[in-house]
N, C-alpha and C positions, 0 to 999 in steps of 0.2 A: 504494500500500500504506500502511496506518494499522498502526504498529505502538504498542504501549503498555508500560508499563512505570510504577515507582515513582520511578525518575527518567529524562529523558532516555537515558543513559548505559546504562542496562538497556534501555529502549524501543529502543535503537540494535543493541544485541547480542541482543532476541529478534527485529529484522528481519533482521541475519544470518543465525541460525541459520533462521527460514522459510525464506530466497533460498537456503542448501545443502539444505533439507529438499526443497524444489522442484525442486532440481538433481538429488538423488537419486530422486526420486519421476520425472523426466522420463527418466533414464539409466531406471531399471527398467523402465520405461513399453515402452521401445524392444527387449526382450528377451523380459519375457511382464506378465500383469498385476500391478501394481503392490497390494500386498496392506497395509494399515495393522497395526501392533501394536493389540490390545485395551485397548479403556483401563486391564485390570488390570495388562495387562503393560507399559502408558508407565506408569505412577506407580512400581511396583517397579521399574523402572529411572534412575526419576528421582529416588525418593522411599526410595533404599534406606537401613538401620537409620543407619549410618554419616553419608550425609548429613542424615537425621532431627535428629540428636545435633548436628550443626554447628550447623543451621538455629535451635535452643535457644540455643546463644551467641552469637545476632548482639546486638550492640546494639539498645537501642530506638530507633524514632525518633525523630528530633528534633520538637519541635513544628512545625514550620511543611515537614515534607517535603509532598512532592507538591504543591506549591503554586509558581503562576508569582509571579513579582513584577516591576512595571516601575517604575523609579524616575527622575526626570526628575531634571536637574543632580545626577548620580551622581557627577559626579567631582569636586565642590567636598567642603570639609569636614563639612557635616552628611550630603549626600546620600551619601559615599563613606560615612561611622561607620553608617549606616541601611543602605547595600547589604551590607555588611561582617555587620552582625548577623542580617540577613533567610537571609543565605548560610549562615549560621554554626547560625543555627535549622532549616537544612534546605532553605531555597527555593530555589527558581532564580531569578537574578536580571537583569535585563532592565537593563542601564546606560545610559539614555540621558543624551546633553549632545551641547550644540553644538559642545563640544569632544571629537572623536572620540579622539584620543592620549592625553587621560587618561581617556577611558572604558576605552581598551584596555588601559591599564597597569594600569587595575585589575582588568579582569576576566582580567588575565593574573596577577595575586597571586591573588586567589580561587581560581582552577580548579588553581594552584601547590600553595595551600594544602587545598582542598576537595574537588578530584579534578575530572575532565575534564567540562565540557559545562555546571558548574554557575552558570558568568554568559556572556552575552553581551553586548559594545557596540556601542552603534547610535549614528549621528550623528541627534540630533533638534532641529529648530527650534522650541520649542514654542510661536512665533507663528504658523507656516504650516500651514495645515492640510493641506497634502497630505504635508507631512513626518512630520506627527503620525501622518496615516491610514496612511503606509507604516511606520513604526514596529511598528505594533500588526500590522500582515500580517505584516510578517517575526516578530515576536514569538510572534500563533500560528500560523505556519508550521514555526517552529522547537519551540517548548514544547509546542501543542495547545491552548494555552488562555492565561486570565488570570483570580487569583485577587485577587489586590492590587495597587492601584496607590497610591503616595508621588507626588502631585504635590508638586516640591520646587525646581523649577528658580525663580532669586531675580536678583533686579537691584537698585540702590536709587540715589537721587538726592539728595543732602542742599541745600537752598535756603530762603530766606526764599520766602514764599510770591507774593509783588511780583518776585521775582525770577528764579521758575519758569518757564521757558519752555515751548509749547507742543508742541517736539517732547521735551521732556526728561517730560513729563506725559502722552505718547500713549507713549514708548517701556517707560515704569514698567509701565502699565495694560496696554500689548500681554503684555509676559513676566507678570506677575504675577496679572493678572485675566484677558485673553484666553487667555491661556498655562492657565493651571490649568481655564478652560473647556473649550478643545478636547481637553488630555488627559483629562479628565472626562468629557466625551461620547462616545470613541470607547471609555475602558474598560467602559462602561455598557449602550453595544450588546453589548458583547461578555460580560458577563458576566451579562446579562437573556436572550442567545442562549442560552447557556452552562445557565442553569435550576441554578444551582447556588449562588445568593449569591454576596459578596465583599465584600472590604475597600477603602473609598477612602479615602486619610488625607492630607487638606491641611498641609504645613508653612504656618503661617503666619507670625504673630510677636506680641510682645507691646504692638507697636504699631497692632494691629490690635483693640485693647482699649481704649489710652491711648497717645493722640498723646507725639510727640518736636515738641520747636520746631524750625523748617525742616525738614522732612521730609512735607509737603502730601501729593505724589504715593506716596510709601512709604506713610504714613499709610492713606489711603484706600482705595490697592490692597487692602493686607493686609485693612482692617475688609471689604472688599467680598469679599475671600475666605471668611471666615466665612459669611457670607448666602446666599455663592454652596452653602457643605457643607450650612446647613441646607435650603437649597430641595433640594438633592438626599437629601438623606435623605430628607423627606418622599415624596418621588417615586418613589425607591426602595426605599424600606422592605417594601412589599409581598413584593419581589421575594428577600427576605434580602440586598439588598447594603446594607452599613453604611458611612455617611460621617462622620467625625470628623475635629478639629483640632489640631493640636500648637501651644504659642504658646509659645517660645522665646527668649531677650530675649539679647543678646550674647554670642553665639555667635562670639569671635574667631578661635580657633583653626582653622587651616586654610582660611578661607573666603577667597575671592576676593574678594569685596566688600570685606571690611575691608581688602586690600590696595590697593584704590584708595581717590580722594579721597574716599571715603564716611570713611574712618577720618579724615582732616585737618579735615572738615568737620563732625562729628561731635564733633571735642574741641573746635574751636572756638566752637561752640553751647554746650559745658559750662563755657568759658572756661578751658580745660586743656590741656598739650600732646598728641600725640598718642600719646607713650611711656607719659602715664597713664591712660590710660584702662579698662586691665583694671581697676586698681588702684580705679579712679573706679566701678566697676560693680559690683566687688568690694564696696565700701563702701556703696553704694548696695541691696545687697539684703536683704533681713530675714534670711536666711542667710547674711551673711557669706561668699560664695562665687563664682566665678564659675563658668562654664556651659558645658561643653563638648560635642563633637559625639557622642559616646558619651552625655550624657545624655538627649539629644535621640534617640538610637537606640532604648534602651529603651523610650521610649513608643512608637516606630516601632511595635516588637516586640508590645506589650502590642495598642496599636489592629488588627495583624495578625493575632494569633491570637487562639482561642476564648475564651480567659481574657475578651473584651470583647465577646463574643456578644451580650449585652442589651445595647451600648451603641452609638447611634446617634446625630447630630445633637450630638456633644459637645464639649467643650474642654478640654483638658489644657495649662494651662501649664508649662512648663521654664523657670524663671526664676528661683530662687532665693529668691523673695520679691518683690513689688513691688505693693506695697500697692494703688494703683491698677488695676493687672492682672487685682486677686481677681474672679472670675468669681460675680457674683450676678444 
């Protein structure tokens, strides 16, 4: 049985009500023939003055209902600020991370906050591709579809470049380049099946514009991500599914990454401790500001919905300023 609905939550309660309507229809069945109400007489009872009136003060919708979303490293701090506001526009949200415990903690705040059914967590590898390919079954097994996908899931390696190692250079490139490939490919089958557009929005970074000293492998990842959004736009575009980039420059709060040696290795390239270094980013931006995972959500938001309908193949920095970054 395919039941539908505006969100899951409704698609689940009009399969109910078939499975008693059935039940009822089989009980009658077994006494004399089973007779339907008139269509005039199902709407006057479904449709009467009183519930009319109700139906007038619902809320409107949010911009991004009826829409699946799957977001890769949901549970670090850009990816959790981006699942947070997609849920919050209306979406359903798809949590994937390799860390299953806090995908689920979040999607246990969301459905707290948002009402039942409106995030799922899934453990994803997003170097292995059978992890990836089961992701996206259970994804539309559970939702029906896929409308947006945030590759977001990040690694990083700070090193002089002589002193990169060869598995620390395949390990960046697997999460970051292979990683954003393979969930890119399978939302693409799915939303070219689907005949219906979509949204794919790469987190990059602002080093994927303008190198950091020691940071080779981060570096090149991120640039090759970009190339990677515009070859799929082009490819896509036919199809209405839109690919864009977010490029975000120290994003410290909450993230994983800055809480490893990325942060110690990172101030030691700026020749600063690692307690300054907001302050050092801070300083460094042409706005005076640093950069947080909520800023980084908003564009989520804008790249996801219609408001960026005619925009494809594009770049949107979050970065406060950084002159080098400027996208020309």
């Amino acid at each position: 049985m395919v039941a539908t609905g505006k969100d899951r939550f409704l698609a689940t309660q009009a399969g109910g009500l078939y499975r008693r309507a059935i039940a009822v229809m089989h009980g009658a069945s077994t006494l004399d023939e089973f007779v339907s109400l008139s269509p005039k007489e199902a709407y006057d009872v479904e449709y009467w003055p009183l519930e009319l009136y109700k139906l007038t003060l619902a809320a409107p919708e949010r911009e991004l209902s009826r829409r699946i979303a799957f977001i890769t490293g949901a549970s670090g701090g850009i990816g959790r600020a981006i699942a947070a506001r997609l849920a919050e526009e209306g979406a359903h949200v798809v949590l994937a991370d390799i860390d299953l415990a806090g995908a689920e903690e979040l999607a246990s705040d969301l459905t707290g906050r948002l009402g039942p059914e409106r995030a799922l967590a899934l453990r994803c590898d997003v170097t292995d591709e059978t992890s990836v390919a089961e992701a996206f079954r259970t994804t539309v097994r559970t939702y029906g579809g896929l409308d947006i996908l945030v590759s977001n899931a990040g690694i990083a390696v700070a090193a002089p470049l002589e002193a990169t190692t060869l598995a620390q250079w395949r390990r960046v490139h697997e999460v970051l380049l292979t990683g954003y490939f393979l969930v890119s490919r399978e939302a693409l089958k799915i939303m070219r099946a689907q005949g219906l557009g979509g949204s794919i929005i790469f987190v990059a970074s602002k080093n994927a514009l303008v190198p950091s000293k020691e940071a080779s492998a981060y570096n090149a990842a991120k640039a090759a991500e970009l190339h990677l959004a515009r070859t799929m736009a082009e490819e896509a575009g036919a199809a209405g599914i839109r690919v864009n980039a977010i490029c975000p420059d120290a994003v410290l709060e909450g993230s994983r990454i800055w809480t490893t040696q990325w942060r110690q290795e990172r101030a030691r390239a700026y020749g600063i401790r690692p307690d300054q270094l907001e302050e050092f980013y801070r300083q460094r931006a042409t706005l005076k500001t640093n950069v947080h995972p909520k800023d980084v959500a908003e564009a989520a938001v804008f790249f996801a919905s219609d408001r960026s309908a005619k925009t494809t193949g594009g770049i949107l920095t979050v970065d406060a300023g950084v002159p080098g970054a400027y996208v020309r």
